[in-house]
C-alpha positions in Angstrom: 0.0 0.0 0.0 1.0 3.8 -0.7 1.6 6.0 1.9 -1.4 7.8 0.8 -3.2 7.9 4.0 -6.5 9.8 1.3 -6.4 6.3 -0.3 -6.2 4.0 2.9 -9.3 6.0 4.4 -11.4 5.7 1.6 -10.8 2.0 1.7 -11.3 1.7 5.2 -14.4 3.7 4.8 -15.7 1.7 1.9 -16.1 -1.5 4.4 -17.9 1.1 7.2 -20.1 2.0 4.3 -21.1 -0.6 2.4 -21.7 -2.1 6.7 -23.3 0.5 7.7 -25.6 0.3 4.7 -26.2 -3.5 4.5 -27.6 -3.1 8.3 -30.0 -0.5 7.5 -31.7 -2.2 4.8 -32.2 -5.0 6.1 -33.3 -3.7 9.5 -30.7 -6.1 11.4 -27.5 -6.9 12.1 -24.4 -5.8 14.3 -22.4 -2.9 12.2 -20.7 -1.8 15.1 -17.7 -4.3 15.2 -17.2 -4.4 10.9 -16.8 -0.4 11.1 -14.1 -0.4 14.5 -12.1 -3.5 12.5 -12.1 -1.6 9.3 -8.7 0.1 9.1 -7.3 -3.4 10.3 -8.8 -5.3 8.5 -8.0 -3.1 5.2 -4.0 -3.2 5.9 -4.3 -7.4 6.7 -6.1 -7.5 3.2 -4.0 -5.1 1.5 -0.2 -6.1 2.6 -0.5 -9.4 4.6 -3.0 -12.0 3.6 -2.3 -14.5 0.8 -5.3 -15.0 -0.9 -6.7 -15.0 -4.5 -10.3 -13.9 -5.1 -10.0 -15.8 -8.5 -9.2 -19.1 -7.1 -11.2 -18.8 -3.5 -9.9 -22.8 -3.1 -6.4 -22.6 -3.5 -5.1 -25.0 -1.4 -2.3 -22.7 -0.3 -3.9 -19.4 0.8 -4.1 -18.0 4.1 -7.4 -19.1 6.1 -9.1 -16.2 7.4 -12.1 -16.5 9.9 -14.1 -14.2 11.5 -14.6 -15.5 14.7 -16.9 -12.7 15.8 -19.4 -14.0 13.4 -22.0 -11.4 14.3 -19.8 -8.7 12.2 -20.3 -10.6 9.3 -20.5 -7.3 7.1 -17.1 -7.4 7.4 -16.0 -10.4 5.5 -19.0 -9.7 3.3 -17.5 -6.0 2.7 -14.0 -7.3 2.1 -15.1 -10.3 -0.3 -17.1 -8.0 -2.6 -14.5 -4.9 -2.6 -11.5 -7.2 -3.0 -13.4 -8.8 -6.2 -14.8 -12.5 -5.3 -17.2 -13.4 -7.8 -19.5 -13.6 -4.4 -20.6 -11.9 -2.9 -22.4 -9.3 -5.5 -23.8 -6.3 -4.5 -26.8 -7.2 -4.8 -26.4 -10.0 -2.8 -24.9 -7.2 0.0 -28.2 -5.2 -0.8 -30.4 -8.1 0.6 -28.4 -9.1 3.0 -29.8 -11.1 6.0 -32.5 -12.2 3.5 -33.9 -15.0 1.8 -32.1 -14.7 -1.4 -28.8 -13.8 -0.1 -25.9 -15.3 0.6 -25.0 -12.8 3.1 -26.6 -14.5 5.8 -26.8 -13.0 9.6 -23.3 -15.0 10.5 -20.9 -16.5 7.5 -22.2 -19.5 6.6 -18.9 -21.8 5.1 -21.8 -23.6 2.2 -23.2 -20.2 1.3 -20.3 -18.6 0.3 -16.9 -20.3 -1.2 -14.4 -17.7 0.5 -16.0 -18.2 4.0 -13.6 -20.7 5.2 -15.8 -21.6 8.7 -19.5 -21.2 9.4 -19.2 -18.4 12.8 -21.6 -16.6 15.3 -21.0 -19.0 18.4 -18.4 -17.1 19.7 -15.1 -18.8 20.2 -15.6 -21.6 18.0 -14.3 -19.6 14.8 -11.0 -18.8 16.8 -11.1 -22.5 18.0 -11.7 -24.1 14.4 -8.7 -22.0 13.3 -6.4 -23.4 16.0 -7.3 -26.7 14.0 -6.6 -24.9 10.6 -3.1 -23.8 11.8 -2.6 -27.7 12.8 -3.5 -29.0 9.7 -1.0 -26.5 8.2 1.7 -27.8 10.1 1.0 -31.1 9.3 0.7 -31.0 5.9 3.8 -28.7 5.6 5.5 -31.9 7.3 4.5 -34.2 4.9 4.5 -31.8 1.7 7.1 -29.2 2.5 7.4 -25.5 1.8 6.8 -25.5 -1.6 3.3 -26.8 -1.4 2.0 -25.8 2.2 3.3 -22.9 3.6 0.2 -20.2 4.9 -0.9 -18.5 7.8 -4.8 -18.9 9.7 -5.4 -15.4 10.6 -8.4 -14.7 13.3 -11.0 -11.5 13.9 -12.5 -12.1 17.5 -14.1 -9.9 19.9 -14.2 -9.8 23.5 -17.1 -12.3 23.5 -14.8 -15.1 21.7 -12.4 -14.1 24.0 -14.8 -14.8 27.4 -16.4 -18.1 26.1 -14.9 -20.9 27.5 -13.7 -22.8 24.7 -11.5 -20.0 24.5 -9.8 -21.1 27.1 -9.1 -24.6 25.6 -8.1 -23.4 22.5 -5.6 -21.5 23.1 -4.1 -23.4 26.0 -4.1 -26.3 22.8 -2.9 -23.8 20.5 -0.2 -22.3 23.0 1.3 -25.6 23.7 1.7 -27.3 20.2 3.3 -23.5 19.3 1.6 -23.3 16.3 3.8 -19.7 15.3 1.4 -19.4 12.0 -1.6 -18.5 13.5 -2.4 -14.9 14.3 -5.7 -13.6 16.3 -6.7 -10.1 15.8 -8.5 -8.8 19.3 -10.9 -5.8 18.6 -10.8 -5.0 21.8 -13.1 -2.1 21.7 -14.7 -2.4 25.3 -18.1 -3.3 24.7 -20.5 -6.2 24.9 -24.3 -6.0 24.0 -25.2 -5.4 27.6 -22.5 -2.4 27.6 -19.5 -2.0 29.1 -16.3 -4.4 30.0 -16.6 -3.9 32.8 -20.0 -4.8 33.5 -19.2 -8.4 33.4 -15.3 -8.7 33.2 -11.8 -7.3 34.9 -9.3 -10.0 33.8 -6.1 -9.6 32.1 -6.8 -10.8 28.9 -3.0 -10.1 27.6 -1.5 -12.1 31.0 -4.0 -15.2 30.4 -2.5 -15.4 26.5 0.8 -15.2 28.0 0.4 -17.8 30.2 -0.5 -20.2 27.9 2.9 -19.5 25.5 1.4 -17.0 23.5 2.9 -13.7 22.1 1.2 -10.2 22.8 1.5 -7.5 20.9 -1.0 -4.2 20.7 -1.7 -1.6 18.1 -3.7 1.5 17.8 -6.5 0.0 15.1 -6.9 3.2 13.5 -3.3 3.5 13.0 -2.4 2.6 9.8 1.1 2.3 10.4 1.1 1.1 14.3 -1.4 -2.0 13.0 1.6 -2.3 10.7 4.0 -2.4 12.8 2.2 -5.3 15.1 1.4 -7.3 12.1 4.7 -7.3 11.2 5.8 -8.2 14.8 2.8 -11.1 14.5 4.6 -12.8 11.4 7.9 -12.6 12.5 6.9 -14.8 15.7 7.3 -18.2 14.3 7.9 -19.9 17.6 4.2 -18.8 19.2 0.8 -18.3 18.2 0.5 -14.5 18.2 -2.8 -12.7 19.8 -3.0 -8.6 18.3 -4.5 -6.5 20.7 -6.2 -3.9 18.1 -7.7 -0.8 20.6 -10.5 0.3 18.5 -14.1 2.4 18.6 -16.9 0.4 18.2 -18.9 1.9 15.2 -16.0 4.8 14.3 -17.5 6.9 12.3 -20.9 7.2 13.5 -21.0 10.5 15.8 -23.1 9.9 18.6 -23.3 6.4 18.9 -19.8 5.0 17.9 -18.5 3.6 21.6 -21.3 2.7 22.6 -23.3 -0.5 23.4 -26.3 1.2 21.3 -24.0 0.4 17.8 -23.3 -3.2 18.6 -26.9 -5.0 17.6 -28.8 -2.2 15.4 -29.3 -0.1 12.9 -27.7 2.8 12.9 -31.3 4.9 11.8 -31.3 7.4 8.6 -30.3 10.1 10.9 -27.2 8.7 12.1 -26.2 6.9 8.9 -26.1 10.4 7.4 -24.3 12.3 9.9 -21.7 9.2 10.0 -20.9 10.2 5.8 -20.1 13.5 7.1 -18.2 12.5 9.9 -16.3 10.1 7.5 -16.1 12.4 4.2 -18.0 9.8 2.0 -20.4 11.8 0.2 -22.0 8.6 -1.7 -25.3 7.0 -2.1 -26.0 3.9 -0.4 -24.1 1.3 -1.7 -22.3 3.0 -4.0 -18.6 2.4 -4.2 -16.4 5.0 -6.2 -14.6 3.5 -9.2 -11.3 4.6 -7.6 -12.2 3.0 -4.5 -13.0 -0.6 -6.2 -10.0 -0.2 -8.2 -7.9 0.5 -4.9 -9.8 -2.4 -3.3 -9.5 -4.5 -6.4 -5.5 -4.4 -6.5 -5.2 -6.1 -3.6 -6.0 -9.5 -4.8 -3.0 -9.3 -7.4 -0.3 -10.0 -4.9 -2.0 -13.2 -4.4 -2.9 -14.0 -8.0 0.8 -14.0 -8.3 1.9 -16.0 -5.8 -1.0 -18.5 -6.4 0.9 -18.6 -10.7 3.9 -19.3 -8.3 2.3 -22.3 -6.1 0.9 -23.8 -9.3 4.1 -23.5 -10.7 5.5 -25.5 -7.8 2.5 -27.9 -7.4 3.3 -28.8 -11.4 7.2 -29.8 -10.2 6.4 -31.7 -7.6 7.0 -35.3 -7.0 3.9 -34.9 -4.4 1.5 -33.3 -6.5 -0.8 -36.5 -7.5 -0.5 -37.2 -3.5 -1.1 -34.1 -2.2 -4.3 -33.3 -4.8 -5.7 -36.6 -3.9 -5.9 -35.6 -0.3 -6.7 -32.1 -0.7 -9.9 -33.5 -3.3 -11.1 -35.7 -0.3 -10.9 -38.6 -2.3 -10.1 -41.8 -0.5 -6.9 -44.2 -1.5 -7.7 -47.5 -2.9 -8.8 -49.5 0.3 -8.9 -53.0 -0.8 -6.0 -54.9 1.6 -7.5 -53.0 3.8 -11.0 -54.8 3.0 -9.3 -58.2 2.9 -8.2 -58.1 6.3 -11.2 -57.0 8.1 -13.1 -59.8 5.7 -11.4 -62.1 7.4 -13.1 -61.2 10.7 -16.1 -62.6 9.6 -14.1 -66.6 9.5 -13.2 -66.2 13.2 -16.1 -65.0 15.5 -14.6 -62.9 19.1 -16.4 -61.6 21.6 -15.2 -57.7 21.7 -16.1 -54.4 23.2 -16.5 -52.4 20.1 -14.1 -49.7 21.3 -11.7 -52.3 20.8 -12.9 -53.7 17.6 -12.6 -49.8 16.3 -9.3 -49.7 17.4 -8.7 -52.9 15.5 -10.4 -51.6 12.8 -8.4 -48.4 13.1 -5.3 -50.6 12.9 -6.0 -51.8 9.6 -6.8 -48.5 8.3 -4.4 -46.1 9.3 -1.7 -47.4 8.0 -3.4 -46.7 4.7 -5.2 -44.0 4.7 -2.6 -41.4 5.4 -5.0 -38.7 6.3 -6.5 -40.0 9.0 -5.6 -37.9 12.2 -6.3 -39.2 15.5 -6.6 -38.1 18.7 -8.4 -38.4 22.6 -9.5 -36.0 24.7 -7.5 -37.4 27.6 -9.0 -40.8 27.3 -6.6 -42.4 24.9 -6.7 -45.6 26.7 -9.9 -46.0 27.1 -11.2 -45.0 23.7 -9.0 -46.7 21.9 -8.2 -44.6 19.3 -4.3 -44.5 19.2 -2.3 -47.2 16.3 1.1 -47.9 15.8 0.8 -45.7 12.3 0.0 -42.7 14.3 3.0 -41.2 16.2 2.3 -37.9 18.5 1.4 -34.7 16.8 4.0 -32.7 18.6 5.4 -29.1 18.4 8.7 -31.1 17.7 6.7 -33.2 15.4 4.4 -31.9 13.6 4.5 -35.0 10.9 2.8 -36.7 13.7 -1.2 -37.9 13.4 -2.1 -38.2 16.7 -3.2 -35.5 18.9 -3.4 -35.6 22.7 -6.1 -32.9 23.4 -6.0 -33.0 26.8 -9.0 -32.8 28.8 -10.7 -30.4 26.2 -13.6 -31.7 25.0 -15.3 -28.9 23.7 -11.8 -27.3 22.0 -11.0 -30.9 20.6 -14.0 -31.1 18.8 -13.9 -27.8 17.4 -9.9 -28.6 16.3 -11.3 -31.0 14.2 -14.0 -29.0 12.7 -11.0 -26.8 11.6 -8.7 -29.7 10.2 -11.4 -30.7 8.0 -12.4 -27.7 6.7 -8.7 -26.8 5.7 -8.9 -29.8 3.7 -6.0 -32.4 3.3 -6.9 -34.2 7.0 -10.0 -36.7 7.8 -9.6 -36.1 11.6 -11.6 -38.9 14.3 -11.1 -38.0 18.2 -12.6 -39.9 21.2 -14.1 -39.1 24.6 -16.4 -40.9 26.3 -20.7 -40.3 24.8 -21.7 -38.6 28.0 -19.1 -35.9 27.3 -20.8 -35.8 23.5 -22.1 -32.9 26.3 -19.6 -30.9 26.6 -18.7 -30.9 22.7 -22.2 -30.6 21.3 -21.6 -26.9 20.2 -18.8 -28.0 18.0 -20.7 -31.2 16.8 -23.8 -28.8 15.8 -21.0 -27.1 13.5 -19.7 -29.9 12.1 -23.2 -30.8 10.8 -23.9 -27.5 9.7 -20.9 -26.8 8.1 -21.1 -30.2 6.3 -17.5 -31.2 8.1 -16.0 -34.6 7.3 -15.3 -35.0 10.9 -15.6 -38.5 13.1 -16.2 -38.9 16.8 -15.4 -41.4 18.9 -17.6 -41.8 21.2 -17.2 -44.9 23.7 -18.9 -46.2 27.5 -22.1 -45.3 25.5 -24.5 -46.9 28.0 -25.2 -48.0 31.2 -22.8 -50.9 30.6 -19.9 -49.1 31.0 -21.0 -50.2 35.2 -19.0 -48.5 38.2 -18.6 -45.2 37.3 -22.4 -44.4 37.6 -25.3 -42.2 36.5 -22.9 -38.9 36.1 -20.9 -41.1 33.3 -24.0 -43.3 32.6 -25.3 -41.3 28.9 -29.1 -41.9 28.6 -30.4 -39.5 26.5 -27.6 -39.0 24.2 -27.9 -41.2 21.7 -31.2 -40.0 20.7 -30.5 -36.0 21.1 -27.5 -36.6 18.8 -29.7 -38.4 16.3 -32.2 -35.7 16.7 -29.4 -33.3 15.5 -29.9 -32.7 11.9 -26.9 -34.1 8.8 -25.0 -36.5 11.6 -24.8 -40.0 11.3 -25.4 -41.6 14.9 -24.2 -45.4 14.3 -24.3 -47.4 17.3 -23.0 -51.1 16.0 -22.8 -54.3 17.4 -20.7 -56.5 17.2 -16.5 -55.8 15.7 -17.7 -56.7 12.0 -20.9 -53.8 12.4 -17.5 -51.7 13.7 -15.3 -52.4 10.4 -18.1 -51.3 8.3 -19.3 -48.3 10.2 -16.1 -47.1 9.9 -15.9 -47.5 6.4 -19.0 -45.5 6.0 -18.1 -43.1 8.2 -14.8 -42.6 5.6 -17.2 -41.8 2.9 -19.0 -39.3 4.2 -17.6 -36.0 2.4 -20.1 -33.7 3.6 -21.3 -34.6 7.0 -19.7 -36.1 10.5 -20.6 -39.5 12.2 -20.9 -40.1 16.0 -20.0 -43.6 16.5 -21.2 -45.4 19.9 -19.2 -47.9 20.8 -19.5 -50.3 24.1 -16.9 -50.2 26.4 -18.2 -54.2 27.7 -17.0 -57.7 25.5 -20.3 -57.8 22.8 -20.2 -61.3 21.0 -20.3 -61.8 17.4 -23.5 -61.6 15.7 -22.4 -61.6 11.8 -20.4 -64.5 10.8 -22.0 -65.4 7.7 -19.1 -64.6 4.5 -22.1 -63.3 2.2 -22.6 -60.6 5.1 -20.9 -58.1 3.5 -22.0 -53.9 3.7 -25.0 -54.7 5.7 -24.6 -51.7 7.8 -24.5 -49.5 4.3 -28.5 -49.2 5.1 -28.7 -48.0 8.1 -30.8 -51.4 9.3 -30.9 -54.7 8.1 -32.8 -57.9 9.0 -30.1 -60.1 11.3 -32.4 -62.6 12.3 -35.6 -63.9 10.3 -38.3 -66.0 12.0 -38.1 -69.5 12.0 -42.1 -69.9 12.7 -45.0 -67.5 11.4 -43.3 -63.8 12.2 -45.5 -62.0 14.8 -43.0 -59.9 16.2 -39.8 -57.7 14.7 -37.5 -57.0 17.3 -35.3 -53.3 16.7 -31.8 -53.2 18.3 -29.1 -51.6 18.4 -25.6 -51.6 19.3 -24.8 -54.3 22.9 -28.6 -55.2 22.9 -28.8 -56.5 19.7 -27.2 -60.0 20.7 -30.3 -59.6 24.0 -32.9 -58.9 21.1 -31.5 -62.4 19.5 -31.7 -64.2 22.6 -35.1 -62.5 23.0 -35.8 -64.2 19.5 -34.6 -67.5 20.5 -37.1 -67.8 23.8 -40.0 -67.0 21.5 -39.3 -69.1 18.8 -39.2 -71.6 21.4 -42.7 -70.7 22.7 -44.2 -70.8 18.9 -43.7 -67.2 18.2 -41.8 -66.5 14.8 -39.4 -63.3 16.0 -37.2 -61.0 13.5 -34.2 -59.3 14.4 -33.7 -56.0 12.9 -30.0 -54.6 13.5 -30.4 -50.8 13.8 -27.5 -49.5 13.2 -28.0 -46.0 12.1 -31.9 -44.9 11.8 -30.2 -41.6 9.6 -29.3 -44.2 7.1 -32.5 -46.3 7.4 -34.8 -42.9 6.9 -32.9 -42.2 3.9 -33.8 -46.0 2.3 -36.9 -45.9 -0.2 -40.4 -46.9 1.5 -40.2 -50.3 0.0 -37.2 -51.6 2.1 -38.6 -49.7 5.0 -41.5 -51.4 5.0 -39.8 -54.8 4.8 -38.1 -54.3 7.8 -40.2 -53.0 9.7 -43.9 -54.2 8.0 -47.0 -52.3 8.8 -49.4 -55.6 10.1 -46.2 -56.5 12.2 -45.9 -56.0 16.2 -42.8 -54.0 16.8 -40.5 -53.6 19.5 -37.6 -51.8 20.1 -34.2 -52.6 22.2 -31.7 -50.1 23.5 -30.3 -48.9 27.0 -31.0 -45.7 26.4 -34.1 -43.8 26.6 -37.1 -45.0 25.3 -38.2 -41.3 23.9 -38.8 -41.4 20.2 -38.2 -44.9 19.4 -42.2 -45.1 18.8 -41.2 -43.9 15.3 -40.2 -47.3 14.4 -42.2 -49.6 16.9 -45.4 -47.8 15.9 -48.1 -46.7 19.1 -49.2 -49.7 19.5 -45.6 -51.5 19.9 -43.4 -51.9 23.1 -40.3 -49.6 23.8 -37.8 -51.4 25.8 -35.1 -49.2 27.6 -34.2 -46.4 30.4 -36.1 -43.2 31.2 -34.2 -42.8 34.4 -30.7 -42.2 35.2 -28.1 -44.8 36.0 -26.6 -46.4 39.3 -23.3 -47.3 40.2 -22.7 -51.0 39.8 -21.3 -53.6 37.5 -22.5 -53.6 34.1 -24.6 -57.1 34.5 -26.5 -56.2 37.9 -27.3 -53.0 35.7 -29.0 -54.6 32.7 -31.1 -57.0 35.4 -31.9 -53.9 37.4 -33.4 -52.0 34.7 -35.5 -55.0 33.3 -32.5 -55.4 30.4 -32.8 -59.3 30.1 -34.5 -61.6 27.9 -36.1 -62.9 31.6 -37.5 -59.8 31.7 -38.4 -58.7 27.7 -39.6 -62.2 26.2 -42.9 -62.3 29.4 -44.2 -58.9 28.7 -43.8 -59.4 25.1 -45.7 -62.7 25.1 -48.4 -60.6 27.4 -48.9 -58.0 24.7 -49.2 -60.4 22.1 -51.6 -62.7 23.8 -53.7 -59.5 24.9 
């Protein structure tokens, strides 16, 4: 940029315009935080961030996320002006409306540029801690040449209090992931009003303390923002946080500083004393032609060193490699399919944490970007191979992460390796903690992230530990979630080919449920092959006329087959439907719906988990077997007989019903 400081304001101005603008006509929105971050945000555009609004999916650009998601006029603003084919003006005109991609928060699927779907605060700044790890990673593997960018984060005050800040960037601090840069607006105000209404800490000490670097600007100083930027990027030993001291709303006379600019319109009244107050004379909307071409210019920096990258990419030895993984596309799997075919000769009884972490064995080797990693619960999750070595801050070629006992910041991570692309990333806890990360599961699903969770102890029969680590309603919340796939299975061969599905899924995540008790073998057939690809399939059919279908899942689907047996025994024919995953059953055509589970059929349905919703499949008139309490503290097989979990206790009351 010149030293033209005419020029720079008018840029700067352009973004508090075009903001200011957007949120009137739309009646809603937040301009407040788009015009304080303005004159930072036009030097990061201008002279630091690599990026090329021709190419919006270069594999090799900076990542840039708005964390404080509510100033989405920002991005929006900075997209347009710097020339992205999206958005268009009009698309700014009508934003926050039907038609518009300029949705009330960035939405990652509406718009190609917006690298992470924001407006929970914290989670953009904690997805972007996983962006800067999958740089790392992939620089590793691929070297300068092909992977070598920075994740740069806006956040306000409110990412900054959330609590998942706090795991982020105690992850972030320790792995000393020097390419990633967070830009504070700390401009004192919350919705409510001031700071200090709600907060005294010492923001700067608290990054320190973690093994980050602090720096602070003026962020209306053109060249003091430069000089911390270029403090930020020299850091290569620490994640940098930029404290950027700036008026909320500058520009608007009587309201900039204030809480009343934060979460409204500015009014007519306002919005034209704020053109005065900024010398921009212009009709709504309207961006001078020296302005746009100002704007405009700052994308060729980047179109160059994209011709560079490509230039690079072309040389390389790595460049089939590194495409394949970048595309998504997974490697030819079938030695992998051999061996776990071979399961299916030699029936074990097996928890299915341990059959994933079987399964896990025979595919990491393999699959080269699969990235693991535990939330403190590596050995009982079961989620760590001999193919994944540590993902260290000495070795960042690793593919294995130890979150610590961050739940919430884990998940999130992973949200952020797989939108960078390059990385399918799986991580465990245990399901009743699904808790504590269902914020950054929610994203996932929104965000259409290829991410997998491990989620093990998923029922009562995980015994001692008791109610609090007992999950009862968990299963059926996260199915209630909408684009996850919930896949509980049942025995280590349902395992192998859950996670096999779970591989493919390019647009959404998968929760798998997996027992921490021994579960026998239910398929040992060698035609068996993919039956979990439906979601449900028929395990079982009845021997003598079938009155009853029995729906499992997961460790009771072995009780629903010894339920079957007693019945048989007493004349009454019994199915056993396998539920594995009712996403994938709903999405099956009528037909093979109503196979499974016919109309003129008596239903009933098996899991240790609450009973709420499972009339979907069982019908009104079926039984729903399972807990609508919390748990106790004992072991796993005094549980099951406690809560009426036993074929002693199922096969009488279903002979009852039937009888009348």
């Amino acid at each position: 940029m010149s030293d033209d400081p005419t020029r720079f304001s008018n840029m700067a101005n352009a973004i508090r315009a075009l903001s200011m603008d957007a949120v009137q006509a739309a009646n809603s929105g937040h301009p407040g935080m788009p015009m304080g971050m303005a004159d930072v945000a036009t030097v990061l555009w201008s002279d630091y961030l690599k990026f090329d609004p021709a190419a919006p999916d270069w594999a090799d650009r900076d990542r840039f996320v708005l964390s404080a998601g509510h100033g989405s006029m920002l991005i929006y603003s900075l997209l347009h002006l710097s020339g992205y084919a999206a958005p268009t003006l009009d698309d700014i005109r009508n934003f926050r409306q039907l038609s518009s991609p300029c949705a009330g928060h960035p939405e990652n699927f509406l718009l190609d540029a917006v690298e992470a779907t924001t407006g929970p605060l914290g989670q953009g700044l904690a997805m972007a801690v996983g962006m800067a790890m999958a740089e790392r990673h992939l620089n590793a593997e691929f070297g300068d040449d092909l992977v070598d960018h920075r994740t740069w984060v806006v956040a306000g005050d409110g990412c900054l209090m959330e609590g998942i800040n706090h795991e982020a960037i105690g992850l972030a601090g320790h792995l000393k992931l020097g390419r990633l840069v967070v830009l504070w607006d700390d401009n004192n105000i919350t919705i409510d009003g001031a700071i200090s209404l709600s907060s005294s800490e010492n923001i700067p000490a608290r990054y320190e303390a973690t093994g980050w670097h602090v720096v602070s600007c003026d962020g209306h100083d053109e060249a003091d923002i430069r000089r911390a930027l270029d403090e930020a990027v020299a850091e290569t030993g620490k994640p940098t946080l930029v404290r950027c001291t700036t008026v909320i709303g500058k520009g608007a006379p009587t309201k900039s500083g204030t809480s009343k600019i934060h979460g409204a319109p500015l009014g007519e009244d306002e919005i034209a004393a704020a053109r005065k107050e900024l010398g921009w004379p212009h009709d709504p909307f309207v961006i001078p032609e020296d302005v746009l071409a100002d704007w405009r210019a700052t994308g060729e920096r980047g179109g160059k060193a994209h011709a560079d990258w490509v230039t690079r990419r072309d040389g390389s030895s790595h460049k089939a490699e590194f495409e394949r993984r970048m595309s998504g596309e997974l490697p030819y799997g079938e030695k992998a399919g051999r061996t776990l075919r071979k399961w299916l000769e030699s029936p074990e009884k097996l928890a299915t944490r341990a059959a994933s972490e079987k399964t896990l064995e025979v595919l990491t080797p393999h699959i080269p970007e699969m990235f693991g990693g535990s939330a403190d619960l590596t050995g009982s999750n079961n989620t760590k191979t001999a193919a994944t070595e540590p993902f260290t801050a000495e070795n960042y070629g690793g593919r294995y992460a130890y979150y610590g006992i961050r739940e919430f910041g884990m998940s999130a991570a992973m949200n952020g390796m797989a939108l960078h692309g390059g990385i399918i990333p799986y991580g465990g806890t245990f399901l009743i903690f699904s808790d504590y990360a269902r914020g950054a599961i929610r994203l996932s699903a929104l965000q259409q992230a290829r991410v997998i969770y491990v989620m093990t102890h998923d029922s009562i029969g995980l015994g001692e530990d008791g109610p609090t680590h007992q999950p009862i309603e968990h299963l059926q919340s996260l199915r209630a979630m909408p684009n996850v796939l919930v896949m509980r299975p049942a025995d280590r061969v349902e395992t192998a080919e859950c996670w096999n599905i779970a591989l493919q899924q390019k647009d959404r995540p998968t929760v798998l449920a997996l027992s921490r008790q021994g579960l026998p073998q239910v398929r040992n057939s060698p035609d068996e092959i993919g039956m979990c690809e439906k979601g449900a399939y028929r395990l079982k059919r009845a021997g003598s006329k079938r009155a009853v279908v029995l729906v499992a899942t997961g460790s009771e689907v072995s009780l629903a087959l010894d339920c079957a047996e007693k019945l048989e025994k007493q004349g009454i024919g019994a199915d056993v439907v396998s539920m594995v995953c009712t996403e994938l059953f709903d999405e099956q055509d009528a037909a093979y719906r109503a196979d499974m589970l016919p109309a003129d059929v008596f239903k009933v349905t098996i899991e240790a988990g609450t009973t709420y919703g499972w009339e979907r499949y069982s019908g009104t008139d079926g039984m729903q077997f399972g807990i609508d309490r919390f748990g106790a503290s004992a072991p796993a097989p005094a549980l099951f007989e406690k809560f009426g979990l036993t074929a002693e206790a199922i096969v009488p009351k279903i002979i009852q019903k039937i009888n009348g």
